[in-house]
C-alpha positions in Angstrom: -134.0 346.2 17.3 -136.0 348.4 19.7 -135.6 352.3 19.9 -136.4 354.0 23.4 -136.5 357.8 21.8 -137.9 359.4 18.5 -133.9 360.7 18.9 -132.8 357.1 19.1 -134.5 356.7 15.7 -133.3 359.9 14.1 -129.7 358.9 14.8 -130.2 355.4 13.6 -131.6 356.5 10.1 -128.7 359.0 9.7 -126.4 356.1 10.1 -128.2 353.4 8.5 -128.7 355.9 5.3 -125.4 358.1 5.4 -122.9 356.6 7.0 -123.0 352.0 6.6 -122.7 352.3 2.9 -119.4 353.8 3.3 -118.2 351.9 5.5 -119.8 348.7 3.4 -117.2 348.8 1.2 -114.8 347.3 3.5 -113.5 349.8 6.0 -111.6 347.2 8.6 -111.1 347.7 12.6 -107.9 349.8 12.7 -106.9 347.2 15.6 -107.0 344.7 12.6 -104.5 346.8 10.9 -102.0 346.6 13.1 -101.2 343.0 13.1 -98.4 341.6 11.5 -98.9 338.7 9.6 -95.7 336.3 9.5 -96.3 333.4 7.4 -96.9 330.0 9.7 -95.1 327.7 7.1 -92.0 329.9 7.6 -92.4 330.2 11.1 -92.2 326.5 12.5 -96.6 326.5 12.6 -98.6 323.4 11.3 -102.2 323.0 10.7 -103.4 321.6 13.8 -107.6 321.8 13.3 -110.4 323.7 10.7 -113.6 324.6 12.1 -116.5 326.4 10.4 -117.8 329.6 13.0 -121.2 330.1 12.5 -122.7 334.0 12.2 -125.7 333.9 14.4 -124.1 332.0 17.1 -122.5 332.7 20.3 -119.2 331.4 21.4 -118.6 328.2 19.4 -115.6 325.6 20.8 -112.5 324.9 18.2 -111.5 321.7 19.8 -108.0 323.0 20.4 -106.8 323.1 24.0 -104.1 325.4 24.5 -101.4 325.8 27.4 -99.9 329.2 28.9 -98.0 330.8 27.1 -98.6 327.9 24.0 -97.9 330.0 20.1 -100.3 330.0 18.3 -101.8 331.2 15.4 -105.5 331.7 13.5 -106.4 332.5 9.9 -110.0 333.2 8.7 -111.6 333.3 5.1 -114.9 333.7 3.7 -117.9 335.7 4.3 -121.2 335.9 6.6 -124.1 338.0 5.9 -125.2 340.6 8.1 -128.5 341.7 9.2 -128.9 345.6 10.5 -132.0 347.3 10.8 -133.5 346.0 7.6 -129.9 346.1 5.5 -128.1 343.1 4.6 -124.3 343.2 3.7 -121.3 340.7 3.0 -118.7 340.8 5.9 -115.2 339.0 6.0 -113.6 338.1 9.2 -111.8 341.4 9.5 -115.3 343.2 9.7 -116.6 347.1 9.9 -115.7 349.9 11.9 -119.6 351.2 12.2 -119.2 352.6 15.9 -121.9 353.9 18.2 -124.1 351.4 17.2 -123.8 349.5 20.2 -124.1 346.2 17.9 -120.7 344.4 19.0 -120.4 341.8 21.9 -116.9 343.8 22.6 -116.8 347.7 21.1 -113.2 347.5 20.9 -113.1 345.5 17.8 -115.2 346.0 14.7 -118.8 344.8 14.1 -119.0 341.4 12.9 -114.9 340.9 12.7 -113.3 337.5 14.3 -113.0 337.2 17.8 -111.8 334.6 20.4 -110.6 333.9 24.0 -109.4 331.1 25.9 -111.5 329.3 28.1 -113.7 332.6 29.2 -110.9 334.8 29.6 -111.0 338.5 27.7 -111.6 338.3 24.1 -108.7 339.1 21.9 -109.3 340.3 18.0 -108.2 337.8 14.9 -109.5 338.6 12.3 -108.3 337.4 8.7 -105.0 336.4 11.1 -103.8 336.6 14.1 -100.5 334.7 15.5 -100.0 335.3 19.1 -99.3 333.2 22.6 -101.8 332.2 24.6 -102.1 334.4 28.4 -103.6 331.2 29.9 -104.3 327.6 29.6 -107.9 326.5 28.1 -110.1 325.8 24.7 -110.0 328.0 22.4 -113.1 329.7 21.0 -114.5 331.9 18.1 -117.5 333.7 17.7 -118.5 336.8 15.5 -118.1 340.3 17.1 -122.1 340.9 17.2 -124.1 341.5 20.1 -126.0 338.5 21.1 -129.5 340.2 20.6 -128.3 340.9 16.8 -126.9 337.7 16.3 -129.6 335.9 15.3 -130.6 337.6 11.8 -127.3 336.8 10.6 -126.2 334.0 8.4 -123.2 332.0 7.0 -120.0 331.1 8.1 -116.2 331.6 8.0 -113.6 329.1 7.6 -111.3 329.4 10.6 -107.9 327.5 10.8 -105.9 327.1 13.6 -101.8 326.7 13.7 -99.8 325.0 16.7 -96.1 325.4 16.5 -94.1 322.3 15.8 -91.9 321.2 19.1 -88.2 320.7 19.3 -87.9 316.8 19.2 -83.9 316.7 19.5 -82.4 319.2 21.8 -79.5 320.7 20.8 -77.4 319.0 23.4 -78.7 315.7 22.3 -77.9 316.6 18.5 -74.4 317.5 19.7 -73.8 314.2 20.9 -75.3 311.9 17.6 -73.0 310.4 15.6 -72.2 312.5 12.2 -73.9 310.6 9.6 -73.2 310.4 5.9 -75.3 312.7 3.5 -79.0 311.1 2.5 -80.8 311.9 -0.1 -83.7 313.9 1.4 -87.1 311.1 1.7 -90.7 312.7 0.8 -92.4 311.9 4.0 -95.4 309.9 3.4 -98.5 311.4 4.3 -99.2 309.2 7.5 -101.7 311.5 9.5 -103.8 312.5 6.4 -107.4 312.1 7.5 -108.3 308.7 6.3 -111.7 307.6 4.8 -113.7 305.6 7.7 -113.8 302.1 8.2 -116.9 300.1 6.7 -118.5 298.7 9.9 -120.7 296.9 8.0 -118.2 294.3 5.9 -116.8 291.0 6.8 -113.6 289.5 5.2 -112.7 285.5 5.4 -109.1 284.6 4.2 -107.8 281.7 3.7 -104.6 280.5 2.4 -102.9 277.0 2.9 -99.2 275.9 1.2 -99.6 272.2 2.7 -95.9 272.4 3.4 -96.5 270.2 6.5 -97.9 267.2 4.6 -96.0 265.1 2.9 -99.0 263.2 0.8 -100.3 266.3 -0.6 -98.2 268.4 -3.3 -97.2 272.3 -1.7 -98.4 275.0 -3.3 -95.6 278.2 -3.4 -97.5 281.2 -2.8 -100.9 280.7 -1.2 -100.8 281.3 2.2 -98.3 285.0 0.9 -101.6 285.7 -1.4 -104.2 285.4 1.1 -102.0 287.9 3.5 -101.9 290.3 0.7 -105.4 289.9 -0.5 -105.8 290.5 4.0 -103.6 293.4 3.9 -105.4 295.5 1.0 -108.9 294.7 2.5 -108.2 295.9 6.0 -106.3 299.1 4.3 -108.2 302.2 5.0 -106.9 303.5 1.6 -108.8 300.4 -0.1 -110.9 297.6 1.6 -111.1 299.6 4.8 -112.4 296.6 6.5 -112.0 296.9 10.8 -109.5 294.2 11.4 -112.1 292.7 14.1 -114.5 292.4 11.0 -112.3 289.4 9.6 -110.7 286.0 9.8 -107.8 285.0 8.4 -107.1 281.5 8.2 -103.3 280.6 7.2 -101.8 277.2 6.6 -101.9 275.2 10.0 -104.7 277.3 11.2 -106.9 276.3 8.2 -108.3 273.0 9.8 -111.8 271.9 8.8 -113.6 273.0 11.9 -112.3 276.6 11.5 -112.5 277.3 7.8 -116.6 275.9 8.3 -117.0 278.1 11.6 -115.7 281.0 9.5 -117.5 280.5 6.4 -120.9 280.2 8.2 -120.6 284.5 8.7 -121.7 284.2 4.8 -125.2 283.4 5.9 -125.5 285.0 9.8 -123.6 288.8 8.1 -126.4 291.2 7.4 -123.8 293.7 5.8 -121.3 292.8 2.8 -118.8 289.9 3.4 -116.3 289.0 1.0 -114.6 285.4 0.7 -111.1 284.6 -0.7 -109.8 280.9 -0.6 -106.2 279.8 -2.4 -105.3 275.9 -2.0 -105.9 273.1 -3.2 -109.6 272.1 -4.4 -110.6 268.5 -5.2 -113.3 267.1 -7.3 -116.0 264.6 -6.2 -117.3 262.3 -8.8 -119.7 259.4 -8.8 -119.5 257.0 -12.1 -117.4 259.0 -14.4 -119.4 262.0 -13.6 -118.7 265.6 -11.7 -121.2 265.8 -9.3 -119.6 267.6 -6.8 -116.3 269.3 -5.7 -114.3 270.2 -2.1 -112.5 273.0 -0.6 -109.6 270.7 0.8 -108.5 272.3 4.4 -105.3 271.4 5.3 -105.8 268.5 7.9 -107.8 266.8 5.4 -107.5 262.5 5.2 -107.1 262.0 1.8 -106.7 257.9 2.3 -109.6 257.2 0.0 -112.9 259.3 -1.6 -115.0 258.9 1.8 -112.5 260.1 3.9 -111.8 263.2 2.1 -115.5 263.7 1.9 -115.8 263.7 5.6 -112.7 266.1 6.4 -113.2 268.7 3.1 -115.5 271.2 2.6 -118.0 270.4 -0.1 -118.5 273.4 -2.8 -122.7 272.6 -2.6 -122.1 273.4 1.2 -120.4 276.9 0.2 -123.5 277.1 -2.4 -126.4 276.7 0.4 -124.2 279.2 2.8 -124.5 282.0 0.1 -128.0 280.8 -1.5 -129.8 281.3 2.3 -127.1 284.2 2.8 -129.3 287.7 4.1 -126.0 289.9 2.8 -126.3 292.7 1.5 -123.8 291.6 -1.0 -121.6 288.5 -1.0 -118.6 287.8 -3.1 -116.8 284.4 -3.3 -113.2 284.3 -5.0 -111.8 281.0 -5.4 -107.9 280.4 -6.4 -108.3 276.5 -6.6 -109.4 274.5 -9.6 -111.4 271.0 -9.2 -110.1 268.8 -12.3 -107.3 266.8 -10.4 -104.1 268.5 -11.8 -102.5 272.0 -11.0 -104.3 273.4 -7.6 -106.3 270.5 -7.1 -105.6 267.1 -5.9 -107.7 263.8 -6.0 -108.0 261.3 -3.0 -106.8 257.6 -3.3 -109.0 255.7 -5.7 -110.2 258.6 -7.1 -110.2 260.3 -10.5 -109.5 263.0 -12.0 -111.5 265.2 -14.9 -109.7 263.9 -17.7 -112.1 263.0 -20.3 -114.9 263.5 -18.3 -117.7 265.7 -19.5 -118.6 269.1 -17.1 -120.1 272.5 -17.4 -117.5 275.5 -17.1 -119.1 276.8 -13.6 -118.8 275.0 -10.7 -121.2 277.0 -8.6 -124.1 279.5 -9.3 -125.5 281.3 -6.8 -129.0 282.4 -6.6 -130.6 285.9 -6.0 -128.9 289.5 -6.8 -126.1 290.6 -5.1 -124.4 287.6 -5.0 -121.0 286.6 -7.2 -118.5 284.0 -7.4 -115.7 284.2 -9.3 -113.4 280.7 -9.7 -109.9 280.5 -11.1 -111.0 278.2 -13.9 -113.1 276.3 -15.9 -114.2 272.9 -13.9 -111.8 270.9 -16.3 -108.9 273.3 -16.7 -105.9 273.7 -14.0 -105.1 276.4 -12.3 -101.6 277.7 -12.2 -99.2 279.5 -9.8 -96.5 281.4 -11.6 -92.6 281.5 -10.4 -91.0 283.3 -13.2 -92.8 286.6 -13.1 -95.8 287.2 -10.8 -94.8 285.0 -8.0 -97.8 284.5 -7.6 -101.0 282.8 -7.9 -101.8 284.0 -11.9 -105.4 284.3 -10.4 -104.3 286.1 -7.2 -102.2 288.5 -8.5 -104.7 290.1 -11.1 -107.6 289.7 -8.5 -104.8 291.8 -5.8 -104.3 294.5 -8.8 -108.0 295.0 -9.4 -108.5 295.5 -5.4 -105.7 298.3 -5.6 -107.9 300.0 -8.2 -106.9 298.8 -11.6 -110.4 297.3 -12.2 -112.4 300.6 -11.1 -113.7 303.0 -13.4 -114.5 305.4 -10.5 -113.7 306.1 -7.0 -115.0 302.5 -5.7 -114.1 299.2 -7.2 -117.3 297.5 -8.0 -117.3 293.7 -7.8 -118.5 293.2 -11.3 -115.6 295.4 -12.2 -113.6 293.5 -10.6 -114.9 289.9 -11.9 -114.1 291.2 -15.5 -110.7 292.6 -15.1 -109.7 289.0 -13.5 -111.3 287.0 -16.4 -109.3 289.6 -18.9 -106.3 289.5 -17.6 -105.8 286.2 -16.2 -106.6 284.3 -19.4 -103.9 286.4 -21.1 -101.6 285.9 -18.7 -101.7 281.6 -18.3 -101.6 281.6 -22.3 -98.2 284.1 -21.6 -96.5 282.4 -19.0 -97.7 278.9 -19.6 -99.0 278.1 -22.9 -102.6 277.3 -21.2 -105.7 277.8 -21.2 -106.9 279.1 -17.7 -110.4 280.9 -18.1 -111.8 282.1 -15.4 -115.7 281.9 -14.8 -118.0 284.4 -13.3 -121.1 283.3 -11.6 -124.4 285.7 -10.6 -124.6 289.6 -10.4 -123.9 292.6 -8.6 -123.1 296.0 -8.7 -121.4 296.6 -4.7 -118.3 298.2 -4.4 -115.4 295.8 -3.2 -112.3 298.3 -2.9 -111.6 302.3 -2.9 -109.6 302.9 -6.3 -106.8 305.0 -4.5 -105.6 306.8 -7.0 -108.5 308.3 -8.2 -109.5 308.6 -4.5 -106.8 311.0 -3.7 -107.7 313.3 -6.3 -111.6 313.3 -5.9 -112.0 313.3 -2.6 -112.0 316.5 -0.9 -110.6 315.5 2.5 -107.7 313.7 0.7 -106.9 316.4 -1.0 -107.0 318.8 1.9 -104.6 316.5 3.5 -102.3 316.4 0.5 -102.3 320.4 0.8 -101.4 320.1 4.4 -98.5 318.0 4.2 -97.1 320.5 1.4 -97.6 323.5 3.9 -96.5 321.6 6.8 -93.5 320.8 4.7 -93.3 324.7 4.1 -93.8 324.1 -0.1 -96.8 326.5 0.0 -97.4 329.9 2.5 -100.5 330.0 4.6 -101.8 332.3 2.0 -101.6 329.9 -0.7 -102.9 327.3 1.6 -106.3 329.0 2.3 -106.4 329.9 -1.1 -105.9 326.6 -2.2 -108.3 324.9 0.3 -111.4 327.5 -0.5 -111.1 326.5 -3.7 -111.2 323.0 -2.9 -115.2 324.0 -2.0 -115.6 325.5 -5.7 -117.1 323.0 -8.2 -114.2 323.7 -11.0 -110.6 324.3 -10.1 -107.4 326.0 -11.5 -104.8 323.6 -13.7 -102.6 324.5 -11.2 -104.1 322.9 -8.3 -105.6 320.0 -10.1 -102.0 319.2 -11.9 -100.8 319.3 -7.7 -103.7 316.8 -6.8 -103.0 314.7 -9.9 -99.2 314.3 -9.1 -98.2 316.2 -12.2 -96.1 318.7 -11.0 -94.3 318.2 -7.3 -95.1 320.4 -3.9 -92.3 322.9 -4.6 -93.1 323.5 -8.3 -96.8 324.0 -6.9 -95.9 326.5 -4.6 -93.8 328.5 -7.0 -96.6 328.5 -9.6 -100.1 328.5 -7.4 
């Protein structure tokens, strides 16, 4: 800061020496004083946007375009450091009353305190909280109450959230006229505008599921094609496989033909990202002299009139095997709901035979490099079983469908050979539970990728779940605006209270939260 008098400096010393340090110790604008602070839960507000101002910039944009005459209302918290003639000091939104010091951008308000205006329209003080109605239409925008020249030896930033009233869906006179309905018990809205994780860009999905109800020569399977749309549903969930929906191909009955499930499959080796394969139907062996040599994916326009026919119209496994061998994937995994012996999911052409009796190894495909896993049903001679008692289900689908949801994860992320070992577990224990079996599922190569977000963990260690989670409870008027940037500031600490981590855990409810936090 320049002086233009030995005067000029006199009077600055006096101030700088004498009179900040009282005021340091948190003397607010007595403009600040007067506000009232109703509390936004009570008063009809929700959450509408958070935005971080800066301390040694200018006017900074919120995002949030407000109409004449719109309510609204602004809470800050926090601190930013401020730089005067050599001193440094702490300063909350609410700021200090230094005066004559010709430091503020507008000397009606205090030094450093929240300010904000609507498009460029006068500024108006905030504060710690201001709740108010716009004088005109535009963006709102924040800055810090220092004179630009001063601005720039500050640091920091405050948390700034901004409230927009809730609108009237049902006018009175259309309330008037609904029907009287009978008493409900009240329903915990589910929180449907939480912010999301994003989508992963760089994954591919291929599902594929085929009954064979339309063909009379092969035997129907109950549950495939319903598997394969809930393996599709839990990939493309944001909450867990968060796969785009254009990022995959799902292939059901009818649609399963040769030509498609091949032109599909070939994104194994062309996808430079991750891809993920699931396939539940039948499977077939090939075999050549009383010996396994091969076996086939069997779409569902396949010929199965004799062994060369079905060759032609199936998909050979050592096709599948090449596809991920020369696949450039980051990570590739392969699950395969089928079995190849000739019973159970698998079929076997005219003329040709089944396993029995016929020696095998266990795996029926082993792919080479890192990052690359398969994971089949069964053993090569064992069956493959559906289940219609209990899991209605494939037993192979059903634990693979658990371990997407999260049961297989140690940690926030599902990681594929987490995954593999959960289904070989579980599965196992399950065919010698519901039908006196053996059904062992084999895992084939290695990798360490993450398939699926474990949700439930998700929710609680992720910060912008949890914020949303805290949201829904104010918005539902479960916690004040007080407790809610309480709550959220906290969020930014690395340890928490028992109170808020039992809320973000599900172990107490929104209303027990807010009468405890």
């Amino acid at each position: 800061m320049k002086y233009k008098s030995m005067k000029d400096t006199i009077l600055k010393f006096f101030w700088i020496t004498f009179v900040i340090p009282v005021f340091l110790s948190g003397c607010v604008s007595p403009h600040a004083q007067q506000i009232v602070k109703p509390e936004p839960g009570k008063s009809g507000f929700i959450l509408s946007n958070e935005v971080n101002v800066i301390s040694n910039i200018g006017w900074q944009k919120t995002g949030i375009k407000l109409a004449k005459d719109q309510p609204f209302a602004v809470t800050a918290s926090g601190l930013w450091n401020i730089w005067f003639a050599g001193m440094v000091a702490d300063s909350g939104p609410e700021g200090y009353s230094l005066g004559g010091l010709e430091t503020a951008y507008d000397n009606r308000f205090a030094i450093m305190s929240l300010i904000g205006r609507i498009g460029t329209t006068s500024p108006f003080y905030i504060g710690s909280y201001l709740s108010t109605t716009a004088e005109t239409g535009g963006e709102l925008e924040l800055r810090p109450n220092s004179h630009d020249k001063a601005l720039w030896d500050n640091s920091g930033s405050l948390t700034a959230r901004i409230f927009l009233k809730k609108e009237n869906i049902v006018s009175e006179q259309t309330k008037q006229s609904l029907p009287s309905l009978p008493p409900m018990e009240p329903i915990i809205k589910p929180i449907s505008d939480e912010k999301l994780p994003p989508l992963r860009s760089d994954t591919f999905a291929i599902i594929i599921g085929i009954d064979y109800r339309n063909r009379q020569d092969i035997p129907n399977l109950q549950y495939s094609s319903q598997d394969a749309k809930k393996v599709y549903d839990i990939l493309t969930d944001a909450r867990y496989g968060g796969i785009p929906k254009e990022n995959t191909i799902l292939l059901l009955n009818e649609k399963a033909t040769r030509n498609e499930m091949i032109a599909a499959l070939r994104k194994i080796k062309t996808w430079d990202g991750y891809v993920y394969v699931y396939y539940s139907g039948h499977g077939a062996p090939k075999t050549k002299e009383d010996k396994f040599v091969d076996g086939f994916l069997v779409p569902n326009d396949v010929v199965i009139t004799d062994p060369e026919a079905m060759e032609d119209t199936s998909i050979k496994i050592s096709y599948l095997q090449d596809l991920v061998d020369s696949s450039q994937a980051k990570g590739v995994m392969v699950a395969l709901d089928a079995c190849f012996s000739g019973g159970g999911k698998s079929i076997v052409p005219k003329g040709g035979k089944p396993l029995v009796g016929m020696l095998v190894t266990p795996e029926l495909i082993k792919p080479k490099g890192t990052g690359k896993v398969i994971i089949t049903s069964s053993a090569t001679n064992q069956q493959s079983w559906e289940d219609e008692t209990e899991l209605k289900s494939g037993i192979f689908s059903h634990y693979l469908l658990e371990g997407l949801k999260g049961k297989a994860g140690k940690d926030v992320w599902v990681k594929v050979d987490e995954l593999a070992d959960y289904i070989k577990e579980n599965v196992s224990k399950a065919a010698r539970k519901l039908k006196g079996i053996e059904q062992n599922p084999q895992i084939s190569g290695k990798g360490d990728f993450a398939v699926t977000r474990n949700w439930e963990k998700a929710k609680i260690m992720d910060i912008e779940i949890a914020r949303a989670k805290l949201k829904s409870a104010f918005e539902r008027e479960f916690i004040t605006a007080e407790q809610l940037n309480r709550a959220l500031d906290e969020l930014k600490l690395s340890s928490r209270s028992r109170i808020l981590e039992a809320f973000l855990e599900g172990k107490i409810d929104e209303n027990k939260f807010g009468e405890l936090y």
